[in-house]
Each structure stands twice: as C-alpha cells, then as structure tokens.
N, C-alpha and C positions, 0 to 999 in steps of 0.2 A: 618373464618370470621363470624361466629356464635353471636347470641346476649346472650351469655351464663350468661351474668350477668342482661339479661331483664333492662339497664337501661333508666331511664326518659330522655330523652336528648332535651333540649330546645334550640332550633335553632333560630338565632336572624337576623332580615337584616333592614339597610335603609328601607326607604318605595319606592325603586327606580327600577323600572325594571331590570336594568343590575346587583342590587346588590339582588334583589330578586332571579330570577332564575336560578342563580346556586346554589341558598341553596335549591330552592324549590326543585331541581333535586336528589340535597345531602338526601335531607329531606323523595324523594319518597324510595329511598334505603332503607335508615332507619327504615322506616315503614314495609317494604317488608323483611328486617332482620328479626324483631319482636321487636322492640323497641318503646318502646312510646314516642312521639316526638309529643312537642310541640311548634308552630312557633310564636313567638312573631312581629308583623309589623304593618303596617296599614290594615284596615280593609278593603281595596281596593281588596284584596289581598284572601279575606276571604275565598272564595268559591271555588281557586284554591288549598286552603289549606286542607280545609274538606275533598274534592275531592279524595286527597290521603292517606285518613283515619288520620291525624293528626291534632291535637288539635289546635286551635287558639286563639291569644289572642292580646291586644294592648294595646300599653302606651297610657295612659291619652293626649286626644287630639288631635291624632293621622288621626281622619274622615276622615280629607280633607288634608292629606298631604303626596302627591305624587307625580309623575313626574308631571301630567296636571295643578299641583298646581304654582308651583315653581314661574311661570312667577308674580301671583300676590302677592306671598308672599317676593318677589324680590324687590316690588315697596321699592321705597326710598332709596336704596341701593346706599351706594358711588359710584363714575362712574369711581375714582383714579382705578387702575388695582391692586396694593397691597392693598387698603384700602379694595376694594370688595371683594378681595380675602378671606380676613379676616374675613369681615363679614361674607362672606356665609359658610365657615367653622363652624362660632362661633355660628352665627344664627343656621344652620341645622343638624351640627353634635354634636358640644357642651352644647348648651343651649338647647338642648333634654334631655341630661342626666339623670338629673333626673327623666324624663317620665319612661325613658329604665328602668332606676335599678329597680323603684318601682314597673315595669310590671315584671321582672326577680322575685324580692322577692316574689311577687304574687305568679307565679308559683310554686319558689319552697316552699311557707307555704302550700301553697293547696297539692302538693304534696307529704309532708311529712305527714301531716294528712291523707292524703289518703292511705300510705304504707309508716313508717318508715324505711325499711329493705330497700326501693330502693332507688339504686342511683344513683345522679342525675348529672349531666355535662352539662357547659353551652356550646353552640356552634356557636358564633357571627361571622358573617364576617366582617373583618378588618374594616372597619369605622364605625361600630356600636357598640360606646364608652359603653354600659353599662355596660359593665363586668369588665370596670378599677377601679370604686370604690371598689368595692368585695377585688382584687387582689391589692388596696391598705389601706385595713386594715378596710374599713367602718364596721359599725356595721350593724347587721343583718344578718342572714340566709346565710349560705356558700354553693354552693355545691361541691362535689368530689372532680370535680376538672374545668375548662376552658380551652378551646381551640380554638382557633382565626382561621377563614380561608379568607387567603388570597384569595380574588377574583379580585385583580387589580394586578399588578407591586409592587414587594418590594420596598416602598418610604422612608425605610429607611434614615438615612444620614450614610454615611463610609468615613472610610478613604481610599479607595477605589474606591470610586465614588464622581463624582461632584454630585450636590443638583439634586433632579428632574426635568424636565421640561427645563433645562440647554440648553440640546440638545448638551452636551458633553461625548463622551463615555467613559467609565472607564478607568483607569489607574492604578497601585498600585508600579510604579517606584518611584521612591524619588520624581523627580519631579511632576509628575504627583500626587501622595500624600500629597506633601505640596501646591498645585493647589486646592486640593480637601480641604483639609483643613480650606484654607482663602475663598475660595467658600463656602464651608458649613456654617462657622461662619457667612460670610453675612445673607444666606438665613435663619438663625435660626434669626439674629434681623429682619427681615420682617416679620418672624410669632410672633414675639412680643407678640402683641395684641390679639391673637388666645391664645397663650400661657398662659397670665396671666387668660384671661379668664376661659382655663381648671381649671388651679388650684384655679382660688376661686371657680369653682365649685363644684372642689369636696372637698375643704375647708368646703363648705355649708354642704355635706353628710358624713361630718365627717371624710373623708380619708383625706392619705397625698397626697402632692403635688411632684410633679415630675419634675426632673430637664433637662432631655432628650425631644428630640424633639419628637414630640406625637406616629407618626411610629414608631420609636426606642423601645418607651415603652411597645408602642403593641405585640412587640416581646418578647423584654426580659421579661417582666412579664408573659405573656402567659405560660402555663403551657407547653401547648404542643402548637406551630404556624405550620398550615397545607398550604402550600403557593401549589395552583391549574398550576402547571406548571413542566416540566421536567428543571433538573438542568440545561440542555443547551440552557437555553429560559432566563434565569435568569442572571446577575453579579456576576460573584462572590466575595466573602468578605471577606476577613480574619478577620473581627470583627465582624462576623453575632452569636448573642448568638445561643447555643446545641438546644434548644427550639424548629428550625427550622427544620419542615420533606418538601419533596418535594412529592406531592403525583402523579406526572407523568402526571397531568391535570384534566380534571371537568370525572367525571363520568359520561357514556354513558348511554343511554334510548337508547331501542329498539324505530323504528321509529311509533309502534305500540302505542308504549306509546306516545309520543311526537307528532303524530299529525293522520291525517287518509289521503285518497286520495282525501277529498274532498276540503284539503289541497293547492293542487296542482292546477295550472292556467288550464285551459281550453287549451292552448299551448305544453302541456307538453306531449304528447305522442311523438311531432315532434322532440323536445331537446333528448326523447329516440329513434327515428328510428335516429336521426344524430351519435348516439353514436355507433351502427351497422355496420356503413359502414365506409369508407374514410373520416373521419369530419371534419368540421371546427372548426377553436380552436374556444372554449368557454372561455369567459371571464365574470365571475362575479361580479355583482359592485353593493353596499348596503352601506348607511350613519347611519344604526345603527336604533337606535326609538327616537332619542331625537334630533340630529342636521337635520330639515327634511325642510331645505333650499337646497334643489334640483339643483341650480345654483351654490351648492362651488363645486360639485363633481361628481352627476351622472348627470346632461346635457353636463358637459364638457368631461366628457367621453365617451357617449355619440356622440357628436358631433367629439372627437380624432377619433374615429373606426366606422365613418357612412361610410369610403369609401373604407372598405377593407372588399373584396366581401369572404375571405377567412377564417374570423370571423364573432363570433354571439356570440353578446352582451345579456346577462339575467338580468334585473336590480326588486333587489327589494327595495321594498321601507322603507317596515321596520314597516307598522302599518297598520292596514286593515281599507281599505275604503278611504288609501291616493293615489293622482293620482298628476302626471305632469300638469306643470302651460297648461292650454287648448289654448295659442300661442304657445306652442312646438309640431312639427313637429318631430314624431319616425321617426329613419332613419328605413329603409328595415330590416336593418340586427339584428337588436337590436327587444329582447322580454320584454313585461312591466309589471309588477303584483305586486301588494298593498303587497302582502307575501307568499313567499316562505323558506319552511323548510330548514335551514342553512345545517343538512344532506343531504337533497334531490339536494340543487342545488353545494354545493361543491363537489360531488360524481365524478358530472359530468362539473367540470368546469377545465382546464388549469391555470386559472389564478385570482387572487381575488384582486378588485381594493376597496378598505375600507376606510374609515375616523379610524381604529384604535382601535374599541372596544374590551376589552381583549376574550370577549369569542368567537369574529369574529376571531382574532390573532391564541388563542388554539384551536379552532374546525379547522380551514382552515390548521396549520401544521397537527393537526393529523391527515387530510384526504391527506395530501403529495400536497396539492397547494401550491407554493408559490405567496408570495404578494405583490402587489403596493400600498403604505398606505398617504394617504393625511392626516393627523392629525393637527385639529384646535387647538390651544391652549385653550383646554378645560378640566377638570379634567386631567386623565392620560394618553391620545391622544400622546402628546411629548415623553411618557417615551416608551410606547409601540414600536412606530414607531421607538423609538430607538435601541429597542430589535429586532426589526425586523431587521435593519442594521448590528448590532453587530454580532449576530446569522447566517447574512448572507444567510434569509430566501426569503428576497425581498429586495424591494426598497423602502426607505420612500421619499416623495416629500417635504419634508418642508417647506409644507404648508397646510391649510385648505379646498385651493380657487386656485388649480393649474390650468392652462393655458391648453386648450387643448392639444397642443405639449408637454406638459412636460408628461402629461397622457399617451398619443401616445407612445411617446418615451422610457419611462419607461415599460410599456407594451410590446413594442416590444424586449426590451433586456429580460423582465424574459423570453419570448416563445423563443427566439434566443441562448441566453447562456444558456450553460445545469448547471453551477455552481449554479443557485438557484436550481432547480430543484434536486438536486445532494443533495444539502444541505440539503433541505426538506426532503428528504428521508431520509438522516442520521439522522435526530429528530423526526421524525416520528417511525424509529428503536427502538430509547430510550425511545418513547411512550410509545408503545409496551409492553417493558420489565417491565411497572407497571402497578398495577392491582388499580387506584384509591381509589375506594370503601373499599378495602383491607387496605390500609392502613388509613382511615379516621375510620371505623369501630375498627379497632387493637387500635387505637388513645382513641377515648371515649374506649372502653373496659378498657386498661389499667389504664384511671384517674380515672372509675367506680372502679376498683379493689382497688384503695389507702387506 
C-alpha cells in the first residue's frame, strides 16, 4: 500500500460536513502514504485541510457556502415536496458544476507545470459532479484517471431495487423486478427538471449529455467507484457496472488523531467505572450536525428510558456549544454533552438510537452496536434506515419524530433479542476482513499506473 507512483491525488467534496469528513479522513491517509493531495471545497474547511499537510483549494464562489448557509440560500425555494426537491439538487449540486471543473482544471494546469512525469487522479465523493464533464468528453486537461467515493447509500436505480427513499426493500423476483421497474420509470420523470438541468449544463462545458439517471452515471462512468461500506450493508444488483469496489467501510484514525481527552464530557470517567463492574446497558442517541431539532428524537428518547433505573442514556448533540431547550428537565439516568467522539461513546454503548447518518450507520456496525434509527425524510435518512432493516442490524422507526413508546419499545427489543446483536457481529466480521485504506490506495495507484 506504498505510494510507489508519488501520485497528485486531488480529492473533491460538497462544502457539507457529512460529505466533507470522510474524505477529509481518506485525505489524512493519503498524505501519511506520501502522496500529494490536494482538497478542493469551501474554504470553511480550509484550515482543517492544511492541518493535515494537504493543499487547498476552491471553486469560484465557494466563501459562504456550507452547511450554516443553506438555510438562506434556500429562501424562495418551491414548498411543492418534488418541485423543492429539484431545486435544491439543481441549485447545490448541479449549477455548481462549473465552479468544480474549473477548480479541478486549476489543479491539474498548476500541476503539470509543476512535474509533468506526475500523475495525477481525481478523487470526488459521489455528489460532487465535477468530474462528469472530464469523463464526458469536455475539453480541457484530463487526468490518469477518476475515481468516485461513495460516502452515502448506492442511489443507484436497478432493476433490483425500488427507487430511493421508496422505503421498499429490494427484490429481484420477476415480480418484484417488474415493481421495481414501473417504480423507477416514475421516479426518473420527477427528476425531470434536475435532469434536463444536468445536461444543458454540461451541454454549456462542452461534454455530452447523459441519458441515465445521475447516480447511475456516477458509477458507470467512473473509472474506478470506491462505495465506503461492506458488501453486506449494501443491495445487491445484478446490473451494478465492474466499476464498483467495496472498500469494507471509512478508514479508521487512531483516536489520537481524531480527537484528545479534552474531548471528552467532564462525566466521563463515571461511563468508564460503569463499564468495570455489573453495568447498566448504555444507550447512545445523537441526530447528527444538521437536523438539531432535539424534539424529533433525543427528548423523546429521552423521556422513553427516564424510568428505567437499569439504563443510562449518553446523548450527544452533534455540534459544540449546542444544549437542550432550558424547559427540559434531564431525567437521572441520562448524560448530556454538546460532543462526544462517535469512537469513544460507541465503544462503550449497547445500543445506538440515530436519525440515520451514514457514517453514524458504518462506524456504530463496525464497533458491533446495533441500531434504532428514526430517519426524517431528509437526503438519504430513508435509504439508510432501510439498510439497517434489510441487513437486519437494528430497527428503523419510520419516522423522523417517533413517539416515546415506539423509542422504548424498539430499544428494548435490540437489548432483549440477541438476533440484532448476532447479526452485528457477523458484519462487523466482514469488516474486519478489509483493510479500507488498502484498497482506496491500490484504487488511485492503479489509474496513476494507466
């Protein structure tokens, strides 16, 4: 897993936390290889980028546009559920475009002027379109080669699966295939308007237009697709193109790298002397960094498990310096803290109660918890939660905004039946057996070699 070919490797993400940090993590390896890697995003981002000895850089316009943003660059937005949908696709992912490629071509001109002989591989995570002009013909500077990493759910469309967000599990029986089928065809005329958008855009940058739904394309075009998950977290597909590596999940940081003790609540020696003795189950419950509406998920969990003296509730919150509304009343049993490292508290938790986010999903199997997942109909919240069913890892609630009871009760089956527990461990097994880093390394080596 050598960087034997020293290549440039320019790593691309959203300007969004959950799509930032697991490139940024991919990014520190890279660097720690001996490869020079440069991160293209918002400049939000800038100084955790340096940090790790890698180059930085940003599309045009880029300042102010990140998660904190969203909300006002949202205003005016249709309030129809498809029409919005559309837009915020078209608005944040598509009508970027051209920001992304002219920051990519940036890189690699500077780069070739700087060493011809090296070469260079782009490395985007799946919704950061810039790479599809290149890989459909546009003019301008090529490199090696591309390689997409999945950091959400394959949103693919199959004939295998119903559409995303469906909240129907797969099938690939006849019927079940011809289900999936008149499903999909729906769901591709609702991205209509998304669609036509892509391609006059890149109509404008001179590439061709593509006739597949935009996930689809991500893959098949992709050189190499690096999807951050073990094959048993996934669907499978008999129409999924060769493209596709599984790379066994996100690559681990020592918790040396990832955070310090100062990290840690002031609470936290008592969560390690309970783990010593005879304990009480631990139940962890976190809504992520972006849905931090505290009444869909951690109060009413909250309030499910204030009267069972035999648990003890950790709740974080997901952003430093956020706190419960100051009319809530902690039960006894439950600990509260702005943030807590997702290693340190799944180490030591039984159970993970989550809104869904993927790298809450892969870091909580590969620590062998299973889950209770409440998923708003929010980006890929539904597909997850789905995975989580299918997989047979946890429980998903379907919903955003469960009811104490359903909390309770779901809870107390993952701790009561050993089949999640059971299961988890068998994917946690197949974890194991890959060396992430290993294969995303082999991945760029191999397109640097072309």
């Amino acid at each position: 897993m050598a960087a034997t070919m020293t290549a440039h490797v320019i790593v691309c993400s959203m300007p969004f936390v959950s799509h930032f940090t697991p490139m940024l993590t991919i990014s520190r390896h890279l660097v720690d290889l001996g490869y020079q890697v440069t991160f293209i995003t918002s400049s939000k981002f800038c100084d955790k980028i340096q940090n790790i000895g890698a180059a930085f850089a940003e599309p045009s316009g880029w300042g102010d546009f990140h998660d904190d943003t969203l909300a006002s660059k949202s205003q005016g937005a249709p309030t129809d559920p498809y029409a919005r949908a559309n837009w915020n696709v078209t608005t944040f992912f598509i009508k970027t475009i051209p920001a992304q490629i002219e920051a990519i071509q940036s890189v690699i001109t500077f780069s070739l002027a700087s060493d011809p002989s090296k070469p260079i591989v782009v490395l985007p995570e799946s919704s950061f379109h810039g790479a599809l002009p290149i890989l459909l013909e546009a003019p301008g500077q090529r490199p090696n080669g591309i390689a997409h990493v999945g950091i959400f759910p394959i949103l693919a469309l199959s004939i295998d699966t119903a559409p995303p967000a469906s909240g129907i599990l797969p099938s690939s029986s006849p019927e079940g295939q011809k289900r999936n089928e008149e499903l999909n065809k729906t769901y591709v005329d609702l991205w209509g308007p998304m669609q036509r958008e892509l391609n006059s855009t890149l109509a404008s940058l001179g590439a061709r237009g593509i006739e597949e739904y935009r996930h689809n394309a991500v893959i098949s075009l992709s050189d190499i697709f690096l999807q951050l998950c073990p094959p048993s977290l996934e669907y499978p597909r008999s129409d999924i193109p060769p493209s596709l590596r599984f790379t066994g999940g996100l690559p681990r940081d020592p918790p040396s790298v990832t955070h310090s003790t100062k990290d840690l609540p002031s609470w936290w020696s008592e969560i390690i002397q309970n783990s010593k003795k005879e304990r009480k189950k631990i139940i962890a419950v976190s809504q992520g960094t972006m849905t931090l509406n505290y009444r869909d998920l951690i109060i009413p969990t909250l309030n499910a498990l204030a009267n069972s003296p035999d648990i003890l509730v950790l709740v974080a919150l997901g952003k430093k310096g956020a706190a419960l509304p100051e009319d809530f009343v902690v039960p006894g049993n439950a600990r509260v803290a702005d943030w807590i490292p997702f290693d340190d508290l799944l180490a030591v938790s039984d159970c993970f109660v989550t809104n869904g986010g993927y790298g809450s999903f892969q870091n909580s199997v590969s620590r062998g918890v299973p889950l209770v997942v409440a998923a708003p109909l929010f980006a890929d919240k539904r597909d997850i939660a789905d995975r989580v069913e299918w997989s047979g890892v946890g429980i998903p609630l379907k919903t955003g905004t469960p009811s104490p009871d359903a909390v309770r009760e779901a809870v107390l089956e993952v701790l009561e039946e050993g089949k999640y527990r059971r299961r988890v461990e068998e994917v946690r097994g197949e974890i194991r057996g890959f060396d992430p880093m290993k294969v995303i390394a082999d991945a760029v080596d191999e397109l640097a070699g072309r």
